[in-house]
N, C-alpha and C positions, 0 to 999 in steps of 0.2 A: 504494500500500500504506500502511496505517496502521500507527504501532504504538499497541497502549494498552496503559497501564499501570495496573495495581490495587495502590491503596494500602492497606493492610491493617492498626490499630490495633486492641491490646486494653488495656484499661483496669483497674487493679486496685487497690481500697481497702485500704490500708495501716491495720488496725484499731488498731495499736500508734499511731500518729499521728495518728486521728480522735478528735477533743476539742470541747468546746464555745467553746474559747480555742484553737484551733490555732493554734500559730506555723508552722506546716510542713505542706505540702505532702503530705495523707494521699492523693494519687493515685499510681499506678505507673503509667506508662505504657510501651507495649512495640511495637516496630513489628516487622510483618514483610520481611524481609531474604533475599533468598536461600533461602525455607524455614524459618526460622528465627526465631525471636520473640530481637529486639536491645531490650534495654531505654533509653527516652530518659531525658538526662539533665534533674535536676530542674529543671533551669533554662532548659531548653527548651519545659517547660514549666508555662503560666499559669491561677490559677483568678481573676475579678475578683472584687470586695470583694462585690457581691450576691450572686454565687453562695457564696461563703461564709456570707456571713448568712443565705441559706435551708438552709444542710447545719447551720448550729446552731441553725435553728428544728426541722428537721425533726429533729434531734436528740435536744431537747428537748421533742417531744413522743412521744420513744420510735416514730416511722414507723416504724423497721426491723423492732419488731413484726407489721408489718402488711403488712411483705414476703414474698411468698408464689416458692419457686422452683418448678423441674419436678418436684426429686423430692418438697417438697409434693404438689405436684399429683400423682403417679403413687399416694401412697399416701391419699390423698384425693381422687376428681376434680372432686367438684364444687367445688374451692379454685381460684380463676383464679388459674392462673401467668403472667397477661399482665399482672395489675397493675392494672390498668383503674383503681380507685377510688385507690390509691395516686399514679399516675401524675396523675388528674385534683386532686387535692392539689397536688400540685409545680406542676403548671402553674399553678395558683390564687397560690401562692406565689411564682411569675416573673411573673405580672400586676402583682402585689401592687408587686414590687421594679421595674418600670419608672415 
């Protein structure tokens, strides 16, 4: 017999602490427990120093305009709520920083 287990992370941007100069840690993160979303402590966890200097590129070029979610998309559909050209950005931008 096996057992597995699913690990279960959600992830949630702290708008009051995203800045182009963050000192802190604009991520939430929140594990599932029992049924229940436990939120981890900030020092658990890490963003590196690229991944931040792409979150104040993509910052400063205003990206989050160009973020489109579902209910975009439900009251528009031909808006892709997958992101496609945004996402293909960011990866251009982790190329960029290796």
């Amino acid at each position: 017999m096996f057992l597995v287990q699913h690990v279960s992370f959600m992830f949630q941007v702290d708008n009051q602490e995203l800045s182009l100069g963050m000192e802190f840690l604009a991520l939430l993160v929140h594990q599932s427990v029992d049924g229940k979303w436990k939120p981890k402590t900030k020092s658990s966890v890490s963003v590196d120093e690229g991944g931040q200097r792409i979150v104040a590129m993509l910052l400063n070029q205003h990206a989050y305009d160009k973020l489109i979610d579902f209910d975009n998309h439900l009251d528009d559909i031909t808006r892709d709520w997958s992101n496609k050209v945004l996402n293909t950005e960011i990866e251009e931008l982790i190329q960029l920083e290796k």
